[in-house]
C-alpha positions as CSV (number, residue, x, y, z in Angstrom):
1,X,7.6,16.2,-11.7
2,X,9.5,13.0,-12.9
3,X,13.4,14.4,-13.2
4,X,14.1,12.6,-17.2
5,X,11.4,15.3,-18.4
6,X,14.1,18.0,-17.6
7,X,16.5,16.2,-19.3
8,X,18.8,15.1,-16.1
9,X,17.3,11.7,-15.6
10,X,20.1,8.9,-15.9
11,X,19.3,5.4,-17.4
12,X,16.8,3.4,-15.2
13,X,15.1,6.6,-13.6
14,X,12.2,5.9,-16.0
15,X,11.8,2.3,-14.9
16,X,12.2,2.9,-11.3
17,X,9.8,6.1,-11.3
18,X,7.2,3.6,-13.4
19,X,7.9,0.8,-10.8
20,X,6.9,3.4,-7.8
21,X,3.8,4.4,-9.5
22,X,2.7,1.2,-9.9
23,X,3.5,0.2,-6.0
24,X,1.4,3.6,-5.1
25,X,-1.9,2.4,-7.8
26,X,-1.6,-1.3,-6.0
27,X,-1.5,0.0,-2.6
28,X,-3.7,2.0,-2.9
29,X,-6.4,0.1,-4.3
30,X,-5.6,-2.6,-1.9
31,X,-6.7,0.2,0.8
32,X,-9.8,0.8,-0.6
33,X,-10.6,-2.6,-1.1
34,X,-10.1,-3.6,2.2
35,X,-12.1,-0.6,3.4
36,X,-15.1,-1.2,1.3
37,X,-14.6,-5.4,2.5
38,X,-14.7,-4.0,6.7
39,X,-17.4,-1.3,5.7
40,X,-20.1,-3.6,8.0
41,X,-17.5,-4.6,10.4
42,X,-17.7,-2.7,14.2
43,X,-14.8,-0.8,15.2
44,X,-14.4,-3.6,17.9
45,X,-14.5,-6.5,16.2
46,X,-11.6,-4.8,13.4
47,X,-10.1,-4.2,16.8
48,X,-9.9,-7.5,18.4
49,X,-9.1,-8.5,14.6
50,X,-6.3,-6.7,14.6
51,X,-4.9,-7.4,17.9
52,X,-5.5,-11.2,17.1
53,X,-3.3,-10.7,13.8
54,X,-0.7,-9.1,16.2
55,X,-0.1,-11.7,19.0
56,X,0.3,-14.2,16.0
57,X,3.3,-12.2,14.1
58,X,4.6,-11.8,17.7
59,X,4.6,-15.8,18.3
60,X,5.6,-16.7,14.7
């Protein structure tokens, strides 16, 4: 429950509670649109994907 409803929330709380559940909606849609965009991929090509991905943060 968001603290403000009881009464005790300070100035800001409102923003920064609105600001996390925004974050969470974006995330979270993000996830499911990168599921549904890898639904036909194999396991081992998201695999070698990822590891690929990996070696370049590593170097860069």
């Amino acid at each position: 429950m968001f603290p403000a409803s009881q009464g005790g929330g300070r100035k800001g709380d409102l923003s920064r509670f609105i600001e996390q559940a925004v974050r969470s909606y974006i995330f979270e849609r993000t996830v499911e649109e990168a599921k549904a965009a890898n639904a036909n991929v194999s396991e081992a090509d998201l695999t070698a994907i990822v590891n690929k991905a990996v070696q370049w943060a590593r170097e860069h």
